[in-house]
PASEBA-1860 file (N, C-alpha, C; in nm, 3 decimals):
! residues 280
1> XXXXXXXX> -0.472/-0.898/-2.145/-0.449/-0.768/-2.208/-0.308/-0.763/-2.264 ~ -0.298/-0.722/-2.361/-0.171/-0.717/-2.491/-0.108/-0.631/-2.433 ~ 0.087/-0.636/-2.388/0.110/-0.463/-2.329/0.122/-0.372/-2.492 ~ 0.165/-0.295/-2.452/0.127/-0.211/-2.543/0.270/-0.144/-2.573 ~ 0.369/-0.185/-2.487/0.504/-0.154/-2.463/0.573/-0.151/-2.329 ~ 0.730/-0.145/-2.352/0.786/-0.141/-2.237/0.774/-0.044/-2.131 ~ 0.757/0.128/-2.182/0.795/0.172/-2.155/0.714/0.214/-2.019 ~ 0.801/0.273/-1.938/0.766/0.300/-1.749/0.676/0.405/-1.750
9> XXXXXXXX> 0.521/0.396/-1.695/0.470/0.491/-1.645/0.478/0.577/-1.521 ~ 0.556/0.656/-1.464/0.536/0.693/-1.343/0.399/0.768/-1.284 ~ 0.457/0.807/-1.184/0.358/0.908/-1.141/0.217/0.861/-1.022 ~ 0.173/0.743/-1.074/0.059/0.662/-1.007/0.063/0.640/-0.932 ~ 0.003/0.643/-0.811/-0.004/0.593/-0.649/-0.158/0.481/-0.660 ~ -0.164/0.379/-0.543/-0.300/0.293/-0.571/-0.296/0.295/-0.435 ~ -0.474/0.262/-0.400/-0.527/0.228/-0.261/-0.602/0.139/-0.332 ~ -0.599/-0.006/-0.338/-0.643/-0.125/-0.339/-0.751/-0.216/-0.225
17> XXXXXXXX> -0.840/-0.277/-0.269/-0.947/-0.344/-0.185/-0.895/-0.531/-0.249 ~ -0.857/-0.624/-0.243/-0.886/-0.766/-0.229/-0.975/-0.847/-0.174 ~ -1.097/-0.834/-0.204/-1.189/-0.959/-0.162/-1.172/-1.058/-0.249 ~ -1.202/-1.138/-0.113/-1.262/-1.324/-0.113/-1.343/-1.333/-0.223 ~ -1.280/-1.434/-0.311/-1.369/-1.498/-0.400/-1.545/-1.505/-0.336 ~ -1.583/-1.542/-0.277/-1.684/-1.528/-0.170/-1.769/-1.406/-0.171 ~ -1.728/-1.321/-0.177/-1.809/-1.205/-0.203/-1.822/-1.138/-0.315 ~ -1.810/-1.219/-0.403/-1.835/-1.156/-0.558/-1.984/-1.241/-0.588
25> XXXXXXXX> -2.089/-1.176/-0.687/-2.156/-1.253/-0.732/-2.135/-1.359/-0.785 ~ -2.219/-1.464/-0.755/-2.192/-1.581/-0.812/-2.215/-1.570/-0.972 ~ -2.232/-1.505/-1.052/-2.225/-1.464/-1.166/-2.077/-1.414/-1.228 ~ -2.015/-1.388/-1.094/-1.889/-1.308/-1.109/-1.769/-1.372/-1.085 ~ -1.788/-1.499/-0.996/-1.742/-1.562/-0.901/-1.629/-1.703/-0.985 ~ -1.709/-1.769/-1.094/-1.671/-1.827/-1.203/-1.536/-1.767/-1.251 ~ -1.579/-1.662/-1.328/-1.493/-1.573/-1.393/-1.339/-1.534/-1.320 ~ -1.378/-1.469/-1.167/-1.244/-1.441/-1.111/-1.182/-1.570/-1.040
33> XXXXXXXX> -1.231/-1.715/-1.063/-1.186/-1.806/-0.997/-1.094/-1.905/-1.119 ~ -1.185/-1.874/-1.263/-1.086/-1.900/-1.356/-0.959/-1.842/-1.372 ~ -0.989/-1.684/-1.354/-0.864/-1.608/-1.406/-0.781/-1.651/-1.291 ~ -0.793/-1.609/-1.174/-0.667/-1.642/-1.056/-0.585/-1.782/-1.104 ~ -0.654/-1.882/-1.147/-0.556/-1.961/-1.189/-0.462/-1.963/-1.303 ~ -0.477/-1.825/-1.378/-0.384/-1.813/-1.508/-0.253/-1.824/-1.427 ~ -0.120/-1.928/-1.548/-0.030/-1.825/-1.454/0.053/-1.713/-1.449 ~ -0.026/-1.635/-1.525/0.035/-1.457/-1.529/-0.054/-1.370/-1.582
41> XXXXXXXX> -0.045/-1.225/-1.518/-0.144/-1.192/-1.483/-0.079/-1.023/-1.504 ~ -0.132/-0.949/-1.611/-0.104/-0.809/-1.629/-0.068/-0.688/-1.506 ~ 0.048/-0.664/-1.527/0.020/-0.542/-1.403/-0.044/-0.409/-1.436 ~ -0.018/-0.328/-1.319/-0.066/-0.197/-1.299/0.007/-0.107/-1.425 ~ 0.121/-0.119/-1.486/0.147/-0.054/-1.580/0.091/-0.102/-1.691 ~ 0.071/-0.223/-1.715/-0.011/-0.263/-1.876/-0.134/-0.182/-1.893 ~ -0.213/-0.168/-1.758/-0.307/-0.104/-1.751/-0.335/0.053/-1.810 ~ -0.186/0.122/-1.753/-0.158/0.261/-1.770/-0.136/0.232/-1.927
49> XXXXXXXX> -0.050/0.181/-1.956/-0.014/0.194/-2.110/-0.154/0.188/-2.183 ~ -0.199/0.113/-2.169/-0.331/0.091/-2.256/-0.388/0.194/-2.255 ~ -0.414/0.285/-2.149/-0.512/0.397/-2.150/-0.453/0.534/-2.184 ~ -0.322/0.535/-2.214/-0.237/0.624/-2.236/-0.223/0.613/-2.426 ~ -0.239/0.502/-2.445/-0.232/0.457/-2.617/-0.383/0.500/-2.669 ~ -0.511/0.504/-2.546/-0.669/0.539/-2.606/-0.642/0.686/-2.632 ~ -0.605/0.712/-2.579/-0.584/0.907/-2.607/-0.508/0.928/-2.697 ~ -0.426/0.846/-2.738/-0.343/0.861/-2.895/-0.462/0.913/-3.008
57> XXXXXXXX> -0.574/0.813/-3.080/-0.641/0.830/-3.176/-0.742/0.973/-3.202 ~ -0.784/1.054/-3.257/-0.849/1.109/-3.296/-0.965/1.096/-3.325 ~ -1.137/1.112/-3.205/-1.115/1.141/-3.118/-1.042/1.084/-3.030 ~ -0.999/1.102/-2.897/-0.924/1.031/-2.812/-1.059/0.932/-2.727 ~ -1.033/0.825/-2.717/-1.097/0.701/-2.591/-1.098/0.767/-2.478 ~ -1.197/0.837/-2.453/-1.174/0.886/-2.297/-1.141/0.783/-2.189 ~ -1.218/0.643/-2.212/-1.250/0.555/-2.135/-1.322/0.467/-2.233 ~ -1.241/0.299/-2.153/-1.271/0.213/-2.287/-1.394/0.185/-2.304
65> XXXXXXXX> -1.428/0.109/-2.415/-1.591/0.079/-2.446/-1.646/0.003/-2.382 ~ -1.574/-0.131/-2.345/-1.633/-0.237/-2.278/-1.521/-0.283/-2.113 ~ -1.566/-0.258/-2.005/-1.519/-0.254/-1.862/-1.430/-0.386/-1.886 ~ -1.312/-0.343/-1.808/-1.177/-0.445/-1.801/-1.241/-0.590/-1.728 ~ -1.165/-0.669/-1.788/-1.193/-0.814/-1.719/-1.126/-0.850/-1.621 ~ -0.969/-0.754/-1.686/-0.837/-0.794/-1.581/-0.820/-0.798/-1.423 ~ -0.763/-0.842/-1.294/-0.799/-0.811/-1.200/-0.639/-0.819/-1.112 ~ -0.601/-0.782/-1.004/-0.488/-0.809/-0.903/-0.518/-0.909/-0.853
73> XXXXXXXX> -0.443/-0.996/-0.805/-0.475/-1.124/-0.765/-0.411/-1.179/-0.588 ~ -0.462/-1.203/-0.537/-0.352/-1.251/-0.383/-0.418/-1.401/-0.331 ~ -0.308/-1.446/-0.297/-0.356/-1.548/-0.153/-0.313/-1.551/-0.008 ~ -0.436/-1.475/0.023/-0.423/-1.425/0.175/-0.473/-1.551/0.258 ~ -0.361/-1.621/0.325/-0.366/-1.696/0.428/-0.459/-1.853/0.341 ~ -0.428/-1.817/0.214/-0.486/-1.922/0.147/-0.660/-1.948/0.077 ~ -0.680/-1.804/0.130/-0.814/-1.753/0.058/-0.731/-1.678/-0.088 ~ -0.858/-1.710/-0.204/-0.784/-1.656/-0.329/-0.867/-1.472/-0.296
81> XXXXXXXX> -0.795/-1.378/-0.316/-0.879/-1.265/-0.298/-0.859/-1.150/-0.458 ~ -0.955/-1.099/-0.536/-0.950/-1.071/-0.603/-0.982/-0.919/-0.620 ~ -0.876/-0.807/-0.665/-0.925/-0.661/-0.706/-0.933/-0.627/-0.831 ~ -1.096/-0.619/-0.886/-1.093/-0.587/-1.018/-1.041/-0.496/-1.044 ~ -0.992/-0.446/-1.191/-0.927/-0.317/-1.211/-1.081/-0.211/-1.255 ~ -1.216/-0.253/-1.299/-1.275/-0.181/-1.337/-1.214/-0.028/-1.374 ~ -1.126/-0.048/-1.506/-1.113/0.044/-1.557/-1.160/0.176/-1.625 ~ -1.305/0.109/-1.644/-1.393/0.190/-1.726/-1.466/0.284/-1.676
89> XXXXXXXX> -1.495/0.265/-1.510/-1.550/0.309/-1.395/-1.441/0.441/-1.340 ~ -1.363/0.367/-1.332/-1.265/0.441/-1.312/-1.228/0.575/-1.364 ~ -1.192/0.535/-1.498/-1.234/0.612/-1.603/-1.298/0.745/-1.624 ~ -1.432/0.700/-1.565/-1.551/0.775/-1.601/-1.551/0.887/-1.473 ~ -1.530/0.796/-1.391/-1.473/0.918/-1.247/-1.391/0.993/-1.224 ~ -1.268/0.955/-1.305/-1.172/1.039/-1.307/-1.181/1.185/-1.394 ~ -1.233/1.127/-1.483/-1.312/1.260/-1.559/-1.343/1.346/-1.466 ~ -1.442/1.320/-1.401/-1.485/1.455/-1.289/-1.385/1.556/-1.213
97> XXXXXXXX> -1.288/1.504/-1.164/-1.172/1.565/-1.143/-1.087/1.649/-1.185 ~ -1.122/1.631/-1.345/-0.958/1.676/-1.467/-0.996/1.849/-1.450 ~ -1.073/1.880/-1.410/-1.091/2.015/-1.433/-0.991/2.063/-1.329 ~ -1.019/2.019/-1.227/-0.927/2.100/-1.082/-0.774/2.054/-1.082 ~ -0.777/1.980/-1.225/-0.550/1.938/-1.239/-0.517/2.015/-1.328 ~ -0.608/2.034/-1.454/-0.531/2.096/-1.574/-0.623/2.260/-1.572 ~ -0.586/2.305/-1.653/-0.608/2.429/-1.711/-0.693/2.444/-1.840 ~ -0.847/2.479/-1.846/-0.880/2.501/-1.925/-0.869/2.434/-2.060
105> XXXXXXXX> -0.760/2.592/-2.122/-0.726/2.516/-2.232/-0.607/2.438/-2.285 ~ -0.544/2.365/-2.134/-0.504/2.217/-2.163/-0.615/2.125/-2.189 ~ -0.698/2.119/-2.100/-0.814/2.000/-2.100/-0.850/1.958/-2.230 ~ -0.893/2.132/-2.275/-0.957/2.121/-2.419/-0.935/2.088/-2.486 ~ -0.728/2.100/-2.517/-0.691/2.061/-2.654/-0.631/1.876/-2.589 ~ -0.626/1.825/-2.456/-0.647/1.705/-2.464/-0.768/1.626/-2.479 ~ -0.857/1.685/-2.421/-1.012/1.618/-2.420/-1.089/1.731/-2.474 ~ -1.123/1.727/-2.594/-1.232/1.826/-2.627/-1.365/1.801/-2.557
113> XXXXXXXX> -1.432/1.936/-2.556/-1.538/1.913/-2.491/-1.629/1.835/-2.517 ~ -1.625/1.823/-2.644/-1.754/1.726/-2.673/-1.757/1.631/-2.656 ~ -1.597/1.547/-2.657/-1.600/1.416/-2.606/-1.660/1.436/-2.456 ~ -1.580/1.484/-2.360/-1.598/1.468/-2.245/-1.766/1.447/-2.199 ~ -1.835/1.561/-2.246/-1.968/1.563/-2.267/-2.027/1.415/-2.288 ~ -1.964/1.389/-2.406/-2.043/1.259/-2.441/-2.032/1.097/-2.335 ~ -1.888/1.138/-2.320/-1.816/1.048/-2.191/-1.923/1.054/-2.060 ~ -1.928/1.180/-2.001/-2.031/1.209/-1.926/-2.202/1.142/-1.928
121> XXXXXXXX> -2.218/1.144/-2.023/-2.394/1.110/-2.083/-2.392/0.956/-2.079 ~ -2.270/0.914/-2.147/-2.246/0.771/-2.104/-2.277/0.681/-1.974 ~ -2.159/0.820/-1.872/-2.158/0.752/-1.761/-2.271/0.765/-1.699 ~ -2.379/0.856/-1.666/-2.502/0.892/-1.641/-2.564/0.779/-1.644 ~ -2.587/0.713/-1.806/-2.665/0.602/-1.807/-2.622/0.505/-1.778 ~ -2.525/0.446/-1.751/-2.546/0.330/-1.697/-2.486/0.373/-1.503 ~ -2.483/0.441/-1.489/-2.465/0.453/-1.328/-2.650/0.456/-1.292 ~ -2.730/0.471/-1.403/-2.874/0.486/-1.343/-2.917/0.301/-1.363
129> XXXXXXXX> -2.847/0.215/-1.400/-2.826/0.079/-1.421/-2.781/0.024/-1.315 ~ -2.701/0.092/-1.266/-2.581/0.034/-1.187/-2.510/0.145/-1.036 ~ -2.658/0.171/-0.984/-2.617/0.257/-0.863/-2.550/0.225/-0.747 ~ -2.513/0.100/-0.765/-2.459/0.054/-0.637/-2.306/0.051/-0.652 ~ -2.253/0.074/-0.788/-2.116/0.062/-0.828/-2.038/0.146/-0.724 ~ -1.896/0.051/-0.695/-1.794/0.146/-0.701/-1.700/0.061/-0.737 ~ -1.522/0.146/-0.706/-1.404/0.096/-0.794/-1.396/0.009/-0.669 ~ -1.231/-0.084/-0.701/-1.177/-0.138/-0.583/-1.056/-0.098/-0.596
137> XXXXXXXX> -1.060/0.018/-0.643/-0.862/0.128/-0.652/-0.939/0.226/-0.668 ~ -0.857/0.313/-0.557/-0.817/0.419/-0.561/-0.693/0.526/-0.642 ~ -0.692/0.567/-0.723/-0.537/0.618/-0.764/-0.517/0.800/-0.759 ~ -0.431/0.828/-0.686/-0.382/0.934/-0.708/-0.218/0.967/-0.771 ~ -0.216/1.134/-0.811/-0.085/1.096/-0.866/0.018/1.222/-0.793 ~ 0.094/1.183/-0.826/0.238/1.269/-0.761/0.244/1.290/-0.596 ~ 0.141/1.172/-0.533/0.135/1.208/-0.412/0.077/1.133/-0.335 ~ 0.063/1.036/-0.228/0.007/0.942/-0.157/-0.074/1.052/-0.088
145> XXXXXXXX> -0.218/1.077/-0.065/-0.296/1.130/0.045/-0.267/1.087/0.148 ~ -0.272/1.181/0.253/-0.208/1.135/0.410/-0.306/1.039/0.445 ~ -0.441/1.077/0.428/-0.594/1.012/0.504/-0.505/0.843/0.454 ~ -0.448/0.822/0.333/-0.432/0.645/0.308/-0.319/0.599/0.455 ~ -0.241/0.705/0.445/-0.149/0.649/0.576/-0.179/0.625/0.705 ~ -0.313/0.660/0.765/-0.402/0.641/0.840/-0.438/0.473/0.850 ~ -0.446/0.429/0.731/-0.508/0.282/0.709/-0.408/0.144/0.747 ~ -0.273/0.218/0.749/-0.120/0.141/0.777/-0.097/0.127/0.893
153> XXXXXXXX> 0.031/0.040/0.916/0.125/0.090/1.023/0.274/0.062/0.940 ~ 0.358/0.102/0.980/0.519/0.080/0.961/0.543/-0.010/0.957 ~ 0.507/-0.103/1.070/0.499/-0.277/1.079/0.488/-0.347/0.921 ~ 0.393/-0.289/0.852/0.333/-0.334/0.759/0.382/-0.284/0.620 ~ 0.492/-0.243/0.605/0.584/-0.156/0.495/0.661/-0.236/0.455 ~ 0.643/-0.267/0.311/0.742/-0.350/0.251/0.805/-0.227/0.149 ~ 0.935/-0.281/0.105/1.034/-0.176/0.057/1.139/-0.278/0.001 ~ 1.178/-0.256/-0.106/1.280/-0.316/-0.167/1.346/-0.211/-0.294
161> XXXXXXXX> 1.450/-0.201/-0.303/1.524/-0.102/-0.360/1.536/-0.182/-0.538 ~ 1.498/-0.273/-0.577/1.479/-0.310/-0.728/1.632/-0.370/-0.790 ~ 1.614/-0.437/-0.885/1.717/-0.434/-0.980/1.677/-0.449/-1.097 ~ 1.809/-0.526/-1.172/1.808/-0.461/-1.361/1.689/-0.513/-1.419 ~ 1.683/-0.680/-1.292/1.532/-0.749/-1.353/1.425/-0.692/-1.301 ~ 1.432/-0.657/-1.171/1.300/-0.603/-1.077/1.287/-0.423/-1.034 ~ 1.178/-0.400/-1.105/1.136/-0.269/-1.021/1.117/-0.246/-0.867 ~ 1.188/-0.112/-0.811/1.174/-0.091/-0.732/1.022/-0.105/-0.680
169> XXXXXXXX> 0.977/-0.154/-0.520/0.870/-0.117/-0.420/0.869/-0.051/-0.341 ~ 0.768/0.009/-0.272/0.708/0.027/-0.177/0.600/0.008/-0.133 ~ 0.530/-0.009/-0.055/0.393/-0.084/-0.044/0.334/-0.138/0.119 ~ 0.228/-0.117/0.171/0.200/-0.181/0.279/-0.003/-0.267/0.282 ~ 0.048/-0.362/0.306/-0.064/-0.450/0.308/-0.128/-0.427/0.471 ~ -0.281/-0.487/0.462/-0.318/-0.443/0.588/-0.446/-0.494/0.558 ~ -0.476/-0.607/0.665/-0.657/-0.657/0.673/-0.733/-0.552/0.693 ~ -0.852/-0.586/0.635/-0.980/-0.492/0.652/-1.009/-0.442/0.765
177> XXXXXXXX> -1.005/-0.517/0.884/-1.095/-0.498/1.008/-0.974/-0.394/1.043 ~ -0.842/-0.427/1.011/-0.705/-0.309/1.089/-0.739/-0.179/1.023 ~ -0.747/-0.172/0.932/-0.805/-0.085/0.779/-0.904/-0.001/0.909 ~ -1.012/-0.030/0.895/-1.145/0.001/0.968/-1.145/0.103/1.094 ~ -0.999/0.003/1.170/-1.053/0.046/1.326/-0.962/0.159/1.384 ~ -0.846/0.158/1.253/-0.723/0.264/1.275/-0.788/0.398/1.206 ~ -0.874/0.383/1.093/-0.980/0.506/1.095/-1.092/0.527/1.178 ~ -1.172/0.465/1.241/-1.250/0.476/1.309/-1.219/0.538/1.472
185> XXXXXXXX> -1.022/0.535/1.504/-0.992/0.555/1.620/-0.943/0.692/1.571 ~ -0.867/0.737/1.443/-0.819/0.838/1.412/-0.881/0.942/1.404 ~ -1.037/0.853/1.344/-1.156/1.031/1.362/-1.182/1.053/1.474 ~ -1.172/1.006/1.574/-1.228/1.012/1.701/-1.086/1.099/1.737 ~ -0.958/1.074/1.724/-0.890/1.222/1.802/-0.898/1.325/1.708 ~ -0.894/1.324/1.542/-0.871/1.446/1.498/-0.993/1.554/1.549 ~ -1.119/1.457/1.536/-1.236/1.504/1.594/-1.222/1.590/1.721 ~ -1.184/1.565/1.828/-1.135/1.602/1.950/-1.055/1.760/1.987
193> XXXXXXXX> -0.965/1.743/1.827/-0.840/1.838/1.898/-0.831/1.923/1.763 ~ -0.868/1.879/1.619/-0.831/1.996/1.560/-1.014/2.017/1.475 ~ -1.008/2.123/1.428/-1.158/2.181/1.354/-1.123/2.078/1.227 ~ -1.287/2.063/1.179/-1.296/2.014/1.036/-1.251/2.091/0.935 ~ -1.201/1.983/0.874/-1.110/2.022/0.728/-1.097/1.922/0.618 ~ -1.009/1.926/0.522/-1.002/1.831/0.422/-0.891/1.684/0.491 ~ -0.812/1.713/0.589/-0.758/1.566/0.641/-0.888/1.516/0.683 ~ -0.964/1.521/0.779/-1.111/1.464/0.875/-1.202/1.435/0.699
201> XXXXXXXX> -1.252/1.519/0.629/-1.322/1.491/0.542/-1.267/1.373/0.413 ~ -1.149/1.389/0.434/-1.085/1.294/0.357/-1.099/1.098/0.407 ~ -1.044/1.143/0.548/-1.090/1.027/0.648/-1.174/0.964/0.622 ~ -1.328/1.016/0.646/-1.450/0.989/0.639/-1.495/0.949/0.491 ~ -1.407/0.936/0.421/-1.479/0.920/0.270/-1.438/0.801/0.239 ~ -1.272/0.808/0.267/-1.201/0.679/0.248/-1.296/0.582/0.333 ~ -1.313/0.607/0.465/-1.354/0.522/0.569/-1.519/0.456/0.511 ~ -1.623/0.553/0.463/-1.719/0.518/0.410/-1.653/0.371/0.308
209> XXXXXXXX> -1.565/0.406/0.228/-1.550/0.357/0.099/-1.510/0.225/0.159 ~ -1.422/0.178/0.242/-1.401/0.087/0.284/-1.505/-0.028/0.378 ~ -1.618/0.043/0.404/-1.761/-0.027/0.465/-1.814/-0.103/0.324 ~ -1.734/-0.028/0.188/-1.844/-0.098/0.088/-1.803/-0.261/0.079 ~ -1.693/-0.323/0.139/-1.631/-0.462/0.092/-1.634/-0.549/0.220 ~ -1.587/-0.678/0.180/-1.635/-0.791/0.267/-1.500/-0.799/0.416 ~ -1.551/-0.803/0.479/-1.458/-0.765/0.663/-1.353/-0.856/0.657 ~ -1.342/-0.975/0.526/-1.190/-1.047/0.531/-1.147/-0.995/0.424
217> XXXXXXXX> -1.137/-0.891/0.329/-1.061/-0.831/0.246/-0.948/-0.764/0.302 ~ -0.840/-0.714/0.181/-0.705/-0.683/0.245/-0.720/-0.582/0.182 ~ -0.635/-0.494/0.248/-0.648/-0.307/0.206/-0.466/-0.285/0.188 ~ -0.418/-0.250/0.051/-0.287/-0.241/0.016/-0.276/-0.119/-0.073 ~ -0.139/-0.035/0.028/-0.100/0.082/-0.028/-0.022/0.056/-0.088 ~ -0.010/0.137/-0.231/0.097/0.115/-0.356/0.149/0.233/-0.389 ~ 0.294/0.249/-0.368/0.389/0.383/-0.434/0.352/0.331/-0.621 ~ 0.319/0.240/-0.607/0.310/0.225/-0.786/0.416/0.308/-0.868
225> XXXXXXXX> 0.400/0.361/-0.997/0.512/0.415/-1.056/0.559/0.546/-1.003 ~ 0.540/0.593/-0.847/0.605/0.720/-0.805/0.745/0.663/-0.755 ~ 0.764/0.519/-0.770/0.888/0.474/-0.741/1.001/0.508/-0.849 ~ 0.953/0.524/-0.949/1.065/0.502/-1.067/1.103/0.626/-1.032 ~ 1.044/0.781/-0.980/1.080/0.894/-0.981/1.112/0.968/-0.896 ~ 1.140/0.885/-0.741/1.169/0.906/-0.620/1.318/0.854/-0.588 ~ 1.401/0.878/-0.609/1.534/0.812/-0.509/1.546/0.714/-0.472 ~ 1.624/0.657/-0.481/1.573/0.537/-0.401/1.625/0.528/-0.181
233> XXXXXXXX> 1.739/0.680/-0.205/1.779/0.706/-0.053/1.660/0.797/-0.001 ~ 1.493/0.829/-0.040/1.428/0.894/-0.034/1.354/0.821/0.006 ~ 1.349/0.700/-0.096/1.197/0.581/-0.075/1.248/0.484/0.011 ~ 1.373/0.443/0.075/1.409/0.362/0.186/1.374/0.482/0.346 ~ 1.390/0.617/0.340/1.395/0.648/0.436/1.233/0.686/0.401 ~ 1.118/0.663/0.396/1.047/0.719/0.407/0.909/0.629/0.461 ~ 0.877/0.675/0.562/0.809/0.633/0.659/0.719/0.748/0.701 ~ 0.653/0.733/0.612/0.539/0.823/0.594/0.378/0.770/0.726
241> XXXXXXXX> 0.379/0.654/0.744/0.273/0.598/0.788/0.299/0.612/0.937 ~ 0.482/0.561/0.967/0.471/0.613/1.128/0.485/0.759/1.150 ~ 0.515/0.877/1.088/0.474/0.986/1.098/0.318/1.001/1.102 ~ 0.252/0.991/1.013/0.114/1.010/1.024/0.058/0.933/1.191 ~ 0.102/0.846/1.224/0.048/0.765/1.327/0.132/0.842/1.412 ~ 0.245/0.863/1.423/0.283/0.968/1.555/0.240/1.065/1.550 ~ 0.159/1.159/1.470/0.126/1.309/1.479/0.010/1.217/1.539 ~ -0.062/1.125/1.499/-0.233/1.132/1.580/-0.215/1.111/1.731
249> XXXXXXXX> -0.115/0.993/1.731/-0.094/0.953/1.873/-0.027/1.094/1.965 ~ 0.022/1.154/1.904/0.097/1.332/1.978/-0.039/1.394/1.993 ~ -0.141/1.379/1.921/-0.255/1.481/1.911/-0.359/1.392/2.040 ~ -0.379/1.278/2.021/-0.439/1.212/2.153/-0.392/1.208/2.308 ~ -0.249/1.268/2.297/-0.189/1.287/2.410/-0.211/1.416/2.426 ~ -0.262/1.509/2.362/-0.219/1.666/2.394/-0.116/1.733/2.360 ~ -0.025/1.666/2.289/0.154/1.727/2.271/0.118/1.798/2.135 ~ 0.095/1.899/2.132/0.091/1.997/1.998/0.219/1.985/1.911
257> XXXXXXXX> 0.301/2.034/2.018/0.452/2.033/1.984/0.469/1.870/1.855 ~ 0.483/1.818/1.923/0.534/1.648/1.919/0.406/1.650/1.785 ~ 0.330/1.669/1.765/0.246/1.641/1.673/0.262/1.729/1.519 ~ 0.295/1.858/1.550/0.348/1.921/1.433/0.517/1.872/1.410 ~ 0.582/1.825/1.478/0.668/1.794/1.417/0.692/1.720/1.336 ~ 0.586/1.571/1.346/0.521/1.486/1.264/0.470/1.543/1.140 ~ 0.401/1.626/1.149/0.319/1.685/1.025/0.425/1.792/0.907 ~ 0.556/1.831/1.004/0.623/1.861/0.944/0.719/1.822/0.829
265> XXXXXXXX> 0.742/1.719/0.912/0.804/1.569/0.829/0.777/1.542/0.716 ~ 0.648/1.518/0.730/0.521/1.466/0.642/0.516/1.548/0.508 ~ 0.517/1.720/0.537/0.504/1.799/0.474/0.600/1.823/0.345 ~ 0.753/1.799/0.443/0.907/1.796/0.364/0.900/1.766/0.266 ~ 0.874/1.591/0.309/0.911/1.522/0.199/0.819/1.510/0.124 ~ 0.685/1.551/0.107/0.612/1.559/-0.010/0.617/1.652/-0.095 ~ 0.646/1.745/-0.005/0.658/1.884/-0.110/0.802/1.858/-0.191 ~ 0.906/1.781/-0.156/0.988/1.743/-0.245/0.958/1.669/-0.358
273> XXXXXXXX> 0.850/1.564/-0.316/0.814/1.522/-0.479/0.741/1.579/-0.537 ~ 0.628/1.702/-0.471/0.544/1.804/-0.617/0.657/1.864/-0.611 ~ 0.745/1.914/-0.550/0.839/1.986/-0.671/0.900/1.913/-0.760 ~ 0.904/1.754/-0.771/0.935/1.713/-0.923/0.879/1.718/-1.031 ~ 0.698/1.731/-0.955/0.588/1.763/-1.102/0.613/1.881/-1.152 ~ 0.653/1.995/-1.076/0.654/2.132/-1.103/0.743/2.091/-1.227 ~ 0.882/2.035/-1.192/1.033/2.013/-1.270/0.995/1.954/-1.422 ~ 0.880/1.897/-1.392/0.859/1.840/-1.542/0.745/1.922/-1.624
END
């Protein structure tokens, strides 16, 4: 994929899946075993740019015509493991959403209705092709969902503050089965001690979503471009994952106290970065 320019997308957060060459169709299997050996390989912003340049034309590309080839690439412990970007999927899902971010008649005068409509009818038919689909990213923006910090530990937090050549990180990698069993233990106390809500329902969706891939895949959280717009004395101190893991572990002990203080934490510093969306 051609970039499309330099310039920095922020805003993007990713929850990533990496499977084993191994569990792709052998139809599929060719393809991501050629590409892993390119040696370079588009990132997460070429991606953004591209789809940020489809909404340029008149009508705007809601979502491209023909599904991305491109993919993230790792070698975990010497298995090649591959996350398609299925952009187009993506795409088509994200649509469903735009109503509950923008306003009416923002939507309208970015996505007229009729496109969207038509975008929609699209996706219809071939999801009646292709019912078993899903993405292998997750993306949200101006905000990591707590339910992803559930899937971590601190242990597992990489962080590097960037230079003139390298963009800042943040990021934590984490095998499937750890992925699995740190949600599977977390519903079991929220279950316990507080009523259902959107953290527990959030849990359970992610947690479904993660049954869809193969038990040696790697599960990796990405600040993606919320780095360029965070501090960098903000994004070194921020340890979002052992908060989330000390409020559950406070809540499995009974310590109310000790557990909202966690959640308080939690609360701070996020509401410091939607107040940067507000700022813009």
């Amino acid at each position: 994929m051609p970039k499309v320019s330099s310039v920095i997308v922020p805003y993007a957060t990713y929850l990533r899946v990496y499977e084993p060459l191994a569990a792709f169709p052998e139809s599929e299997r060719g393809h991501w075993a050629r590409y892993a050996r390119r040696p370079e390989h588009p990132s997460y912003q070429d991606e953004l740019r591209r789809s940020l340049a489809d909404l340029l034309p008149t009508p705007p590309v809601v979502v491209p015509v023909q599904e991305s080839a491109d993919a993230f690439v790792l070698d975990v412990d010497g298995v090649v493991c591959v996350c398609p970007w299925r952009t187009r999927l993506r795409g088509w899902q994200a649509l469903g959403g735009l109503a509950d971010e923008l306003p009416p008649p923002v939507l309208d005068a970015v996505l007229p209705p009729v496109v969207r409509r038509q975008a929609g009818q699209d996706y219809e038919r071939w999801l009646a092709r292709n019912p078993d689909a899903r993405p292998w990213i997750r993306t949200a923006t101006w905000q990591v969902p707590l339910n992803w910090f559930v899937l971590v530990s601190d242990e597992e937090r990489e962080y590097a503050k960037g230079s003139a050549e390298e963009a800042p990180l943040l990021r934590y990698r984490t095998p499937m089965v750890q992925a699995r069993r740190r949600v599977a233990r977390a519903l079991r106390t929220l279950r316990d001690s507080i009523d259902e809500g959107p953290l527990i329902d959030g849990l359970v969706d992610v947690g479904r979503w993660l049954e869809e891939f193969h038990p040696r895949s790697l599960v990796e959280l990405d600040y993606g471009g919320l780095v360029h717009v965070v501090p960098a004395d903000e994004l070194e101190g921020d340890h979002s994952a052992a908060d989330v893991a000390e409020g559950i572990d406070a809540l499995r002990r009974g310590d109310g106290l000790a557990a909202g203080a966690a959640y308080g934490r939690l609360v701070d510093r996020w509401r410091t970065v939607r107040d940067r969306r507000s700022a813009n």
